[in-house]
N, CA, C and O of each residue as an XYZ file, in Angstrom:
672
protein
N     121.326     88.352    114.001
C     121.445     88.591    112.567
C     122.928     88.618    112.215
O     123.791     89.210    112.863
N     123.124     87.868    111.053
C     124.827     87.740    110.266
C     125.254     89.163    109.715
O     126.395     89.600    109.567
N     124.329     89.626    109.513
C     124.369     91.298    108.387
C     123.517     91.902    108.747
O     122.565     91.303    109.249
N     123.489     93.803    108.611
C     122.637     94.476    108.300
C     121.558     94.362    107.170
O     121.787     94.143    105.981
N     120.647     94.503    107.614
C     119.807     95.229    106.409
C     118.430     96.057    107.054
O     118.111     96.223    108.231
N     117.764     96.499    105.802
C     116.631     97.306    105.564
C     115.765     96.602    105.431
O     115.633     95.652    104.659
N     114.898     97.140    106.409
C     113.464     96.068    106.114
C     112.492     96.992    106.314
O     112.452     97.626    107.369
N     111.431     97.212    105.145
C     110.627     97.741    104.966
C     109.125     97.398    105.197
O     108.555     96.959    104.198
N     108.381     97.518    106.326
C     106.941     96.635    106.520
C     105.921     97.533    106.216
O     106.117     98.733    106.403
N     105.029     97.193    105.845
C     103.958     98.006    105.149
C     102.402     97.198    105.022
O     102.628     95.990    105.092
N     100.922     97.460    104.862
C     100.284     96.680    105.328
C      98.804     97.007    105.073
O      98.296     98.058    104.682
N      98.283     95.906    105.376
C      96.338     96.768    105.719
C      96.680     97.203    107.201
O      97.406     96.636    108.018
N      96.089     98.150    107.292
C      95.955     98.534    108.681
C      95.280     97.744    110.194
O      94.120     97.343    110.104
N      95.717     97.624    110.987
C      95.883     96.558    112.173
C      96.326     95.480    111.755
O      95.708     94.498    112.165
N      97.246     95.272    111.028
C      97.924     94.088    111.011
C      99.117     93.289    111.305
O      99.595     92.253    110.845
N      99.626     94.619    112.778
C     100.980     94.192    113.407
C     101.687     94.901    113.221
O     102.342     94.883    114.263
N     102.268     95.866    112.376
C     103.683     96.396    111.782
C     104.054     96.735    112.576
O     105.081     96.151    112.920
N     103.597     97.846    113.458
C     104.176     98.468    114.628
C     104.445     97.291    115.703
O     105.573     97.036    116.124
N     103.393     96.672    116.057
C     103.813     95.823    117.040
C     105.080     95.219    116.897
O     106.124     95.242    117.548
N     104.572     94.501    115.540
C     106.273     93.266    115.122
C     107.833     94.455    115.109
O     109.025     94.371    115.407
N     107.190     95.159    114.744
C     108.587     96.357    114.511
C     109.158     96.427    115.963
O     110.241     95.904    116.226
N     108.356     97.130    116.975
C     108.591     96.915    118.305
C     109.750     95.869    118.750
O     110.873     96.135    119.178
N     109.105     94.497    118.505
C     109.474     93.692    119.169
C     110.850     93.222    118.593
O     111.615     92.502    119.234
N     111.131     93.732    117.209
C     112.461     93.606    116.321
C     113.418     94.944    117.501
O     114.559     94.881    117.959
N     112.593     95.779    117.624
C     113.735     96.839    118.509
C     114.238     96.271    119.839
O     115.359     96.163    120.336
N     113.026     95.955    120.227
C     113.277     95.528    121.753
C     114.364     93.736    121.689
O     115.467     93.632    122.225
N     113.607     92.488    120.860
C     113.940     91.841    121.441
C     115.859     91.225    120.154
O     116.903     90.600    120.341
N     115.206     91.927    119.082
C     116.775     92.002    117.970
C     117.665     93.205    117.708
O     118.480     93.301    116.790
N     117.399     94.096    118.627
C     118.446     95.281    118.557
C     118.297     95.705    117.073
O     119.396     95.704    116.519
N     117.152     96.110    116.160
C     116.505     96.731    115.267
C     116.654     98.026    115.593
O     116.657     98.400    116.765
N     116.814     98.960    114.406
C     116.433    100.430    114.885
C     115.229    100.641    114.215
O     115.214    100.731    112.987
N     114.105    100.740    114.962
C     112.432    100.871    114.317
C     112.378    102.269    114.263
O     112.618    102.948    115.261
N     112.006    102.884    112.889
C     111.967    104.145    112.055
C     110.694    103.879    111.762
O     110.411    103.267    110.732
N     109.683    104.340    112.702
C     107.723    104.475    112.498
C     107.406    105.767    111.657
O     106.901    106.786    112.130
N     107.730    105.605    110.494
C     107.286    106.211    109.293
C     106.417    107.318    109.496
O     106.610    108.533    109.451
N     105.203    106.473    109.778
C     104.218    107.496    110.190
C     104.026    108.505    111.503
O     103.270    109.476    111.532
N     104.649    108.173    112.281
C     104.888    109.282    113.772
C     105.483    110.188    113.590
O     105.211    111.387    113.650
N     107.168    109.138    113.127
C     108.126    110.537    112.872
C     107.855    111.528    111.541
O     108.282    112.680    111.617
N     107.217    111.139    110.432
C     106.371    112.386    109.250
C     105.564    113.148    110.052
O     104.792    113.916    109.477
N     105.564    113.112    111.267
C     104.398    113.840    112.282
C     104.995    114.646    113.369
O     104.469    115.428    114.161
N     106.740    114.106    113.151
C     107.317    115.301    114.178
C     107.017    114.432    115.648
O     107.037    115.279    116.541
N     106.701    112.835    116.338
C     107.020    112.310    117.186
C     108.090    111.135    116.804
O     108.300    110.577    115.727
N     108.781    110.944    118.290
C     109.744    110.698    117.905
C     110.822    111.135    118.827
O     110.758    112.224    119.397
N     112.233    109.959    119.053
C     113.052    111.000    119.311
C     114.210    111.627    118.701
O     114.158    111.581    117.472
N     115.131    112.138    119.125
C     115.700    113.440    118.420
C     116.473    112.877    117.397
O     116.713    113.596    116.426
N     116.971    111.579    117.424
C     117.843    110.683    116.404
C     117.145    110.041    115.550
O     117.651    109.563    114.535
N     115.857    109.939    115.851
C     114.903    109.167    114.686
C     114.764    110.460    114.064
O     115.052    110.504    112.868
N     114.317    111.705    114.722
C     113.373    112.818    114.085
C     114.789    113.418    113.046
O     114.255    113.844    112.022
N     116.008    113.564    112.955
C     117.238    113.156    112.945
C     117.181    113.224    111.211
O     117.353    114.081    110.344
N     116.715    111.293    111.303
C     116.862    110.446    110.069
C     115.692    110.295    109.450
O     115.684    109.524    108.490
N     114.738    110.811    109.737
C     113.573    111.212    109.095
C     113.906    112.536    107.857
O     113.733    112.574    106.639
N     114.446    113.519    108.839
C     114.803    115.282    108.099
C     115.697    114.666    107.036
O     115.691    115.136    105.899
N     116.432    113.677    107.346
C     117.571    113.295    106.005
C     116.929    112.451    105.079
O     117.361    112.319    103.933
N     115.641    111.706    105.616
C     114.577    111.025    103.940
C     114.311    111.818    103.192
O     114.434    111.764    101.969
N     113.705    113.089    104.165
C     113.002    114.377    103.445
C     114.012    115.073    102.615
O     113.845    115.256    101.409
N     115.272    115.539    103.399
C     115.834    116.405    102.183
C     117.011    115.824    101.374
O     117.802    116.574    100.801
N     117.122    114.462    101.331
C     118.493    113.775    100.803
C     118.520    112.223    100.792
O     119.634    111.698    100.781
N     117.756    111.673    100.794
C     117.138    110.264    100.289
C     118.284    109.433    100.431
O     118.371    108.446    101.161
N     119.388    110.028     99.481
C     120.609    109.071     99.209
C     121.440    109.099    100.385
O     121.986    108.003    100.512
N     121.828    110.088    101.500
C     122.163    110.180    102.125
C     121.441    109.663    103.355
O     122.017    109.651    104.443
N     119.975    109.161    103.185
C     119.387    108.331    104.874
C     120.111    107.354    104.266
O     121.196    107.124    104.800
N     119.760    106.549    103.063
C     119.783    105.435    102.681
C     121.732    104.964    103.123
O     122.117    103.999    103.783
N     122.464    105.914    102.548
C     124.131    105.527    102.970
C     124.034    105.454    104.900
O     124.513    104.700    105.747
N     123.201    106.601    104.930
C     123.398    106.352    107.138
C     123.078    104.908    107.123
O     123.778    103.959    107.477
N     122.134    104.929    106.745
C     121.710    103.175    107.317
C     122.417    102.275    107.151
O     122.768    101.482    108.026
N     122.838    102.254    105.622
C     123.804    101.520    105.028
C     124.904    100.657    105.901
O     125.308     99.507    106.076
N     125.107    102.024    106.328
C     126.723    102.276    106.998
C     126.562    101.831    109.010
O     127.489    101.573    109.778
N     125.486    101.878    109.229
C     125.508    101.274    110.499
C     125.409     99.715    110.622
O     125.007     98.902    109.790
N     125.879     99.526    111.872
C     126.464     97.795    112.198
C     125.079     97.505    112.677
O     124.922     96.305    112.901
N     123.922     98.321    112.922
C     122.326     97.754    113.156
C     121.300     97.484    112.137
O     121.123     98.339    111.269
N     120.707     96.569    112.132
C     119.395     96.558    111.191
C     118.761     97.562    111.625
O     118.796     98.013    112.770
N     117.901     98.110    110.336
C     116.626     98.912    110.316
C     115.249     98.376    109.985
O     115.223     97.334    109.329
N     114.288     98.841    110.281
C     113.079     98.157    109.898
C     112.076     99.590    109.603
O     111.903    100.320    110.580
N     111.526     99.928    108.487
C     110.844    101.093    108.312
C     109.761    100.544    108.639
O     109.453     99.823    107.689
N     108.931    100.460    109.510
C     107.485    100.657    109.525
C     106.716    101.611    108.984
O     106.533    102.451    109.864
N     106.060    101.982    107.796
C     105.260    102.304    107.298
C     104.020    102.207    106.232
O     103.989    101.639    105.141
N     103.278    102.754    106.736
C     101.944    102.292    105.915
C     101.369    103.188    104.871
O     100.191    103.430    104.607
N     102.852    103.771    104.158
C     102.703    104.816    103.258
C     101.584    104.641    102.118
O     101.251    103.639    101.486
N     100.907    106.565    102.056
C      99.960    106.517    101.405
C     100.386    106.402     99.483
O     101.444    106.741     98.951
N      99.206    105.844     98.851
C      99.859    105.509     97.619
C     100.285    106.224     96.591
O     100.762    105.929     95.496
N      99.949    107.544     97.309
C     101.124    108.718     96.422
C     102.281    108.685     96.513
O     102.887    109.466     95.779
N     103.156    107.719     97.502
C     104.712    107.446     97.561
C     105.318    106.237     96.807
O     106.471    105.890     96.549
N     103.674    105.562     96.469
C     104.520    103.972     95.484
C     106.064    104.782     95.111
O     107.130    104.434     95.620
N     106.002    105.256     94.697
C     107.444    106.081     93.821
C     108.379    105.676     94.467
O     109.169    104.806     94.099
N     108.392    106.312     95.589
C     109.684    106.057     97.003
C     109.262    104.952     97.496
O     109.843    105.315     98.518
N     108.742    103.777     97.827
C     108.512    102.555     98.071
C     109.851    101.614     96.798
O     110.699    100.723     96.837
N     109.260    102.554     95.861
C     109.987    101.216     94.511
C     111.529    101.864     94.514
O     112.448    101.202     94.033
N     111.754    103.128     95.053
C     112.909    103.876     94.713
C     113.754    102.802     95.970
O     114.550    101.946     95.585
N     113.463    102.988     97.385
C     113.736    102.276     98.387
C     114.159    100.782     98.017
O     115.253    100.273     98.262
N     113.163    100.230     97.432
C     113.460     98.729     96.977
C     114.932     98.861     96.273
O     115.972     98.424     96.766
N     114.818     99.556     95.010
C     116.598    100.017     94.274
C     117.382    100.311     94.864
O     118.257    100.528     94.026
N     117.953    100.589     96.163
C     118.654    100.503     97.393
C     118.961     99.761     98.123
O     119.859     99.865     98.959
N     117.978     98.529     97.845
C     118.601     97.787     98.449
C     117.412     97.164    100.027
O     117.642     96.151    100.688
N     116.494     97.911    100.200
C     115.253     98.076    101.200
C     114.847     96.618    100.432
O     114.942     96.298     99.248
N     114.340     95.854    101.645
C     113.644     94.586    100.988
C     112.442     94.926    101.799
O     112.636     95.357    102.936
N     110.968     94.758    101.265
C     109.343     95.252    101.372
C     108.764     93.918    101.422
O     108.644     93.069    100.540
N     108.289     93.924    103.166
C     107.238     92.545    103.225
C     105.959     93.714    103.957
O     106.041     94.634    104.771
N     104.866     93.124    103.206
C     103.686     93.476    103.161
C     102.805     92.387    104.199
O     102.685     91.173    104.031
N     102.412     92.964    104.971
C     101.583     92.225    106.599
C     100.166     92.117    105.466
O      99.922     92.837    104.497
N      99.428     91.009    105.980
C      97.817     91.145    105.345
C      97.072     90.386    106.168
O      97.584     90.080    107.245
N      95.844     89.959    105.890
C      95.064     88.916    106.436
C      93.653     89.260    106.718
O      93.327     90.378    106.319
N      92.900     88.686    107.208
C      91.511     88.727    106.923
C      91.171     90.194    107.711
O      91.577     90.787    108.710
N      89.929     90.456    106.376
C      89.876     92.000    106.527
C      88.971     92.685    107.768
O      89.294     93.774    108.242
N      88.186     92.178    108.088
C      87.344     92.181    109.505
C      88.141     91.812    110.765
O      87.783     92.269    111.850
N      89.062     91.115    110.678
C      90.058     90.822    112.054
C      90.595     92.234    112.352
O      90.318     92.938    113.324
N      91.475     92.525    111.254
C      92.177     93.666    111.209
C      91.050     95.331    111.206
O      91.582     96.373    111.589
N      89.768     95.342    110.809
C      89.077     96.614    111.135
C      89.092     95.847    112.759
O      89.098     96.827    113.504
N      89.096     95.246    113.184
C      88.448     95.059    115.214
C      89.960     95.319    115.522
O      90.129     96.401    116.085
N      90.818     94.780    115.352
C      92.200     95.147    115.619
C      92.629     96.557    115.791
O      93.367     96.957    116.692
N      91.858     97.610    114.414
C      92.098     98.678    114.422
C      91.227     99.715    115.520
O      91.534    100.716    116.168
N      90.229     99.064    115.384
C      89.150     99.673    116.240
C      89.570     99.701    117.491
O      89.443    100.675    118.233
N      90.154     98.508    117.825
C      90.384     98.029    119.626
C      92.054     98.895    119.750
O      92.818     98.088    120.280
N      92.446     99.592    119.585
C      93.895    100.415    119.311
C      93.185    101.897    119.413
O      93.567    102.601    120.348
N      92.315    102.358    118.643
C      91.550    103.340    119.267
C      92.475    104.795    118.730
O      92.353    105.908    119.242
N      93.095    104.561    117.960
C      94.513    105.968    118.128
C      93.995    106.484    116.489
O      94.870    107.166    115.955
N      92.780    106.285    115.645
C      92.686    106.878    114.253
C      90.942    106.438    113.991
O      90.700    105.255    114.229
N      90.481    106.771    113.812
C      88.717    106.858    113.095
C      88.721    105.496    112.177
O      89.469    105.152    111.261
N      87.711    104.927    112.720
C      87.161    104.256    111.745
C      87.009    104.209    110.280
O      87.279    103.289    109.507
N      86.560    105.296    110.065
C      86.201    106.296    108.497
C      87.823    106.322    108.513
O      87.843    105.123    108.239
N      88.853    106.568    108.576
C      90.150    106.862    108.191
C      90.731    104.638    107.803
O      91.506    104.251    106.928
N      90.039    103.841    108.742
C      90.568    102.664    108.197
C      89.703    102.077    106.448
O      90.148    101.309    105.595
N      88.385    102.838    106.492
C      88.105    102.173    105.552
C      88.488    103.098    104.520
O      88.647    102.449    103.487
N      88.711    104.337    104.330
C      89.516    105.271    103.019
C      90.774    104.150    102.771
O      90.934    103.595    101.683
N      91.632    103.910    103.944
C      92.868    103.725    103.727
C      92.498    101.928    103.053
O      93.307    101.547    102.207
N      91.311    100.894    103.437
C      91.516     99.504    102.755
C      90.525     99.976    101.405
O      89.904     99.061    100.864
N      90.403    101.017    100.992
C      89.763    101.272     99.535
C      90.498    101.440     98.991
O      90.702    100.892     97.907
N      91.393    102.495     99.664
C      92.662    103.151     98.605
C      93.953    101.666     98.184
O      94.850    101.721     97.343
N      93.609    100.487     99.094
C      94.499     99.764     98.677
C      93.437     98.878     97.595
O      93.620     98.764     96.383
N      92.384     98.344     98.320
C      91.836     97.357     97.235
C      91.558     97.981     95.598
O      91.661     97.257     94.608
N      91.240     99.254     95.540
C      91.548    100.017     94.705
C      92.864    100.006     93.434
O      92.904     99.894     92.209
N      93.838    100.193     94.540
C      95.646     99.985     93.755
C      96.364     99.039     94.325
O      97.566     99.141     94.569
N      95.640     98.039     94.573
C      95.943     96.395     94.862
C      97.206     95.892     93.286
O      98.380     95.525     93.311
N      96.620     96.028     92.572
C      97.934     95.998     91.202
C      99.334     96.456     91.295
O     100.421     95.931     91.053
N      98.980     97.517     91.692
C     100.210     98.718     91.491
C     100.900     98.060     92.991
O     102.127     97.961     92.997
N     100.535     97.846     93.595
C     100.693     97.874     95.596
C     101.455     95.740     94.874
O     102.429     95.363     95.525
N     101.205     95.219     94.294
C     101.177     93.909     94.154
C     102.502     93.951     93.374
O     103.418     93.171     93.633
N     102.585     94.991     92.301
C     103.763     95.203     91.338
C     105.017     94.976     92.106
O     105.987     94.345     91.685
N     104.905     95.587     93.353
C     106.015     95.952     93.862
C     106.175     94.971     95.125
O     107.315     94.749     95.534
N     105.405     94.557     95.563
C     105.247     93.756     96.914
C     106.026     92.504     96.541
O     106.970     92.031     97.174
N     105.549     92.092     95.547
C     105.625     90.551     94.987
C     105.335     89.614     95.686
O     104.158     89.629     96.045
N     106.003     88.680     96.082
C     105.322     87.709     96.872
C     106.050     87.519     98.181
O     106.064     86.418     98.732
N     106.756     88.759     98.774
C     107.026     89.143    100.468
C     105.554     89.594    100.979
O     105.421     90.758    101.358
N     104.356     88.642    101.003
C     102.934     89.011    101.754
C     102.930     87.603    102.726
O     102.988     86.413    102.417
N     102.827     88.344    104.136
C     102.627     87.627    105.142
C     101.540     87.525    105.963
O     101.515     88.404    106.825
N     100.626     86.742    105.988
C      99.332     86.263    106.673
C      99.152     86.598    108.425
O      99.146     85.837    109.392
N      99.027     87.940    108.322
C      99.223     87.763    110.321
C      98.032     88.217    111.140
O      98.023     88.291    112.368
N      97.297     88.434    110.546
C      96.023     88.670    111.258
C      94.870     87.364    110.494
O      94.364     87.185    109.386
N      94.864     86.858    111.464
C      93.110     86.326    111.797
C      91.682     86.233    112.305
O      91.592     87.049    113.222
N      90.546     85.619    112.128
C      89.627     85.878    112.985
C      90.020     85.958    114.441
O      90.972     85.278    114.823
N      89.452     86.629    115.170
C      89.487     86.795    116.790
C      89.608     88.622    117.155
O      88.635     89.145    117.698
N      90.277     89.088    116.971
C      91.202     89.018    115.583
C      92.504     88.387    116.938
O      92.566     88.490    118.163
N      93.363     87.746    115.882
C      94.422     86.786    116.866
C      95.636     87.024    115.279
O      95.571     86.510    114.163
N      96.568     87.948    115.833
C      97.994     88.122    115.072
C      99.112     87.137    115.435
O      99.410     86.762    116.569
N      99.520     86.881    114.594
C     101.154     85.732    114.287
C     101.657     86.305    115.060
O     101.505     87.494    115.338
N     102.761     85.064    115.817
C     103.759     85.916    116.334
C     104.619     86.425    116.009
O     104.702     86.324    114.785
N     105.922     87.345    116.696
C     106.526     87.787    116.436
C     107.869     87.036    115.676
O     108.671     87.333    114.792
N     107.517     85.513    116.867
C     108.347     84.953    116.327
C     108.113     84.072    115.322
O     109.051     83.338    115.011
N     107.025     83.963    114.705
C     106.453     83.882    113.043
C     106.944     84.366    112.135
O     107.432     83.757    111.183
N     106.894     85.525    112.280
C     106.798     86.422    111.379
C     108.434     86.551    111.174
O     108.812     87.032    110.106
N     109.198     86.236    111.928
C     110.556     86.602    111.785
C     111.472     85.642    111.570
O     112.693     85.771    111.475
N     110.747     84.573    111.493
C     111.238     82.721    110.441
C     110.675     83.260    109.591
O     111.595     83.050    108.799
N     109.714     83.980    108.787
C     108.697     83.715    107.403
C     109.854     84.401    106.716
O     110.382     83.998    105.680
N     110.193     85.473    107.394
C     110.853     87.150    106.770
C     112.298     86.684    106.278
O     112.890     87.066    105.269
N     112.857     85.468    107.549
C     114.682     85.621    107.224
C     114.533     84.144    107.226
O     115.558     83.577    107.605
N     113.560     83.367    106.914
C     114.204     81.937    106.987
C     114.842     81.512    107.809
O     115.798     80.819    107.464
N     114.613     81.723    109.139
C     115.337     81.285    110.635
C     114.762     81.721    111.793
O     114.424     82.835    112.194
N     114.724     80.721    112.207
C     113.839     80.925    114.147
C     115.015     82.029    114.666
O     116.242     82.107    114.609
N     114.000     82.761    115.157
C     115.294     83.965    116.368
C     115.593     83.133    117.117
O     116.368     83.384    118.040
Protein backbone atom coordinates (compact mmCIF):
# COMPACT_ATOMS: atom_id res chain seq x y z
CA UNK A 1 0.00 0.00 0.00
CA UNK A 2 1.20 3.83 -1.15
CA UNK A 3 -0.79 5.35 2.04
CA UNK A 4 -2.56 4.64 5.12
CA UNK A 5 -6.01 4.30 5.49
CA UNK A 6 -9.21 3.10 7.33
CA UNK A 7 -11.11 0.48 6.13
CA UNK A 8 -14.20 -0.32 7.53
CA UNK A 9 -15.87 -4.01 6.62
CA UNK A 10 -19.18 -4.77 7.68
CA UNK A 11 -21.68 -7.45 6.32
CA UNK A 12 -24.44 -10.30 6.39
CA UNK A 13 -23.05 -12.58 8.62
CA UNK A 14 -20.63 -15.46 7.25
CA UNK A 15 -19.51 -13.54 4.66
CA UNK A 16 -15.68 -13.33 5.23
CA UNK A 17 -14.94 -10.11 7.19
CA UNK A 18 -13.00 -11.69 9.71
CA UNK A 19 -11.41 -14.03 7.50
CA UNK A 20 -10.45 -11.28 4.71
CA UNK A 21 -9.47 -8.96 7.71
CA UNK A 22 -7.11 -11.74 8.89
CA UNK A 23 -5.49 -12.18 5.87
CA UNK A 24 -5.03 -8.11 5.38
CA UNK A 25 -3.07 -8.55 8.95
CA UNK A 26 -1.18 -11.43 8.19
CA UNK A 27 -0.41 -11.18 4.52
CA UNK A 28 -0.51 -6.71 4.16
CA UNK A 29 0.73 -5.70 7.53
CA UNK A 30 -3.03 -4.33 8.37
CA UNK A 31 -3.79 -3.67 11.95
CA UNK A 32 -7.24 -5.81 12.21
CA UNK A 33 -9.45 -4.04 15.05
CA UNK A 34 -12.42 -7.10 15.36
CA UNK A 35 -15.02 -4.79 16.53
CA UNK A 36 -16.93 -7.32 17.88
CA UNK A 37 -14.35 -9.37 20.25
CA UNK A 38 -12.63 -6.44 21.40
CA UNK A 39 -16.51 -4.66 22.59
CA UNK A 40 -16.24 -8.06 24.48
CA UNK A 41 -13.00 -7.41 26.30
CA UNK A 42 -10.93 -10.20 23.85
CA UNK A 43 -8.20 -9.15 22.43
CA UNK A 44 -4.83 -8.01 23.03
CA UNK A 45 -3.70 -5.34 25.35
CA UNK A 46 -3.02 -2.74 22.34
CA UNK A 47 -6.16 -3.54 20.50
CA UNK A 48 -8.16 -3.68 23.97
CA UNK A 49 -6.00 -0.26 24.19
CA UNK A 50 -7.79 1.34 21.03
CA UNK A 51 -11.00 0.02 21.56
CA UNK A 52 -11.21 2.02 25.43
CA UNK A 53 -10.20 5.17 23.18
CA UNK A 54 -13.51 4.52 20.54
CA UNK A 55 -15.44 4.24 23.73
CA UNK A 56 -14.35 7.26 25.58
CA UNK A 57 -12.89 9.73 22.81
CA UNK A 58 -13.81 8.84 19.24
CA UNK A 59 -11.73 11.78 17.96
CA UNK A 60 -8.82 10.73 19.57
CA UNK A 61 -8.93 6.65 18.14
CA UNK A 62 -9.68 8.23 14.93
CA UNK A 63 -6.21 10.85 15.16
CA UNK A 64 -4.20 7.34 16.65
CA UNK A 65 -4.97 5.75 13.51
CA UNK A 66 -4.64 8.65 11.54
CA UNK A 67 -1.26 9.15 12.68
CA UNK A 68 0.18 5.62 12.25
CA UNK A 69 2.43 4.58 9.12
CA UNK A 70 -0.09 1.16 9.15
CA UNK A 71 -3.42 0.59 7.58
CA UNK A 72 -6.38 -0.29 9.70
CA UNK A 73 -9.24 -2.37 8.81
CA UNK A 74 -12.31 -2.31 11.39
CA UNK A 75 -14.03 -5.46 11.09
CA UNK A 76 -17.35 -5.05 12.30
CA UNK A 77 -20.75 -6.18 11.99
CA UNK A 78 -22.18 -3.40 14.05
CA UNK A 79 -25.66 -3.61 15.36
CA UNK A 80 -28.04 -0.95 13.74
CA UNK A 81 -28.24 1.13 16.73
CA UNK A 82 -24.63 2.47 15.74
CA UNK A 83 -25.68 3.52 11.97
CA UNK A 84 -24.78 6.91 13.83
CA UNK A 85 -21.05 5.98 14.39
CA UNK A 86 -20.82 4.02 11.09
CA UNK A 87 -21.81 7.50 9.21
CA UNK A 88 -19.80 9.55 11.92
CA UNK A 89 -16.62 7.15 10.97
CA UNK A 90 -17.29 7.63 7.24
CA UNK A 91 -16.80 11.85 8.12
CA UNK A 92 -13.31 10.90 9.17
CA UNK A 93 -12.33 9.77 6.66
CA UNK A 94 -13.15 5.56 7.33
CA UNK A 95 -14.07 4.28 3.82
CA UNK A 96 -17.17 1.26 4.45
CA UNK A 97 -17.24 -1.80 2.05
CA UNK A 98 -20.09 -3.97 2.88
CA UNK A 99 -19.33 -8.06 2.17
CA UNK A 100 -22.86 -9.69 0.82
CA UNK A 101 -23.97 -12.55 -1.26
CA UNK A 102 -26.33 -15.25 -1.44
CA UNK A 103 -28.23 -15.65 1.69
CA UNK A 104 -28.26 -19.52 2.31
CA UNK A 105 -24.41 -19.81 1.45
CA UNK A 106 -23.69 -17.48 4.16
CA UNK A 107 -26.46 -19.11 6.98
CA UNK A 108 -24.13 -22.76 6.12
CA UNK A 109 -21.04 -20.61 6.35
CA UNK A 110 -22.32 -19.38 9.63
CA UNK A 111 -23.51 -22.55 10.85
CA UNK A 112 -20.21 -24.47 9.82
CA UNK A 113 -18.04 -21.68 12.19
CA UNK A 114 -20.21 -22.85 15.02
CA UNK A 115 -19.02 -19.77 17.48
CA UNK A 116 -23.00 -17.95 17.70
CA UNK A 117 -26.75 -19.67 17.40
CA UNK A 118 -28.47 -19.96 14.58
CA UNK A 119 -31.53 -17.92 16.03
CA UNK A 120 -28.80 -15.05 16.62
CA UNK A 121 -27.96 -15.26 12.49
CA UNK A 122 -31.46 -14.93 11.52
CA UNK A 123 -32.39 -11.77 14.18
CA UNK A 124 -29.21 -10.29 12.85
CA UNK A 125 -30.33 -10.91 8.49
CA UNK A 126 -33.94 -9.44 9.67
CA UNK A 127 -32.57 -6.64 11.42
CA UNK A 128 -30.71 -5.88 8.14
CA UNK A 129 -33.35 -6.80 5.47
CA UNK A 130 -35.52 -4.79 7.66
CA UNK A 131 -33.02 -1.42 7.56
CA UNK A 132 -31.64 -2.46 4.21
CA UNK A 133 -32.42 1.54 3.26
CA UNK A 134 -30.85 3.11 6.03
CA UNK A 135 -27.75 0.25 5.89
CA UNK A 136 -27.81 1.21 1.75
CA UNK A 137 -27.81 5.15 2.62
CA UNK A 138 -24.58 4.81 3.82
CA UNK A 139 -22.94 1.77 2.15
CA UNK A 140 -23.49 3.10 -1.32
CA UNK A 141 -22.16 1.17 -3.82
CA UNK A 142 -18.75 -0.26 -1.77
CA UNK A 143 -21.01 -3.90 -1.77
CA UNK A 144 -18.90 -6.80 -2.58
CA UNK A 145 -20.25 -10.25 -3.74
CA UNK A 146 -18.19 -12.89 -1.66
CA UNK A 147 -20.13 -15.57 -0.68
CA UNK A 148 -21.70 -18.14 -2.96
CA UNK A 149 -23.52 -21.35 -3.28
CA UNK A 150 -21.31 -24.19 -1.75
CA UNK A 151 -21.06 -21.92 0.28
CA UNK A 152 -17.52 -21.03 -1.64
CA UNK A 153 -16.12 -17.21 -0.54
CA UNK A 154 -13.93 -14.83 -2.96
CA UNK A 155 -10.67 -14.65 -2.39
CA UNK A 156 -8.74 -12.71 -0.47
CA UNK A 157 -7.07 -11.76 -3.24
CA UNK A 158 -10.48 -10.65 -4.88
CA UNK A 159 -11.60 -8.90 -2.65
CA UNK A 160 -8.51 -6.73 -2.32
CA UNK A 161 -8.37 -5.71 -6.36
CA UNK A 162 -12.37 -4.98 -5.94
CA UNK A 163 -11.56 -2.71 -2.61
CA UNK A 164 -8.18 -0.73 -3.96
CA UNK A 165 -8.24 -1.28 -7.64
CA UNK A 166 -4.96 -3.35 -7.65
CA UNK A 167 -3.81 -7.00 -7.46
CA UNK A 168 -1.66 -7.38 -4.06
Amino acid sequence: MNSTVIVHVCGIPGSGKTSYSEWLEREKGFLHLDFDQLLHGFGTQHKLSLIALFRGNPEAFISRLSQKSQSTMIDWGFPLSMLSQVRWLQQKGTVTWWFDGDREAARQAFIKRGTVSLKDFLVQMDSIEKNWQAIKEIIGTHIIKTVTPGPTHATPECIFEEMFGRKP
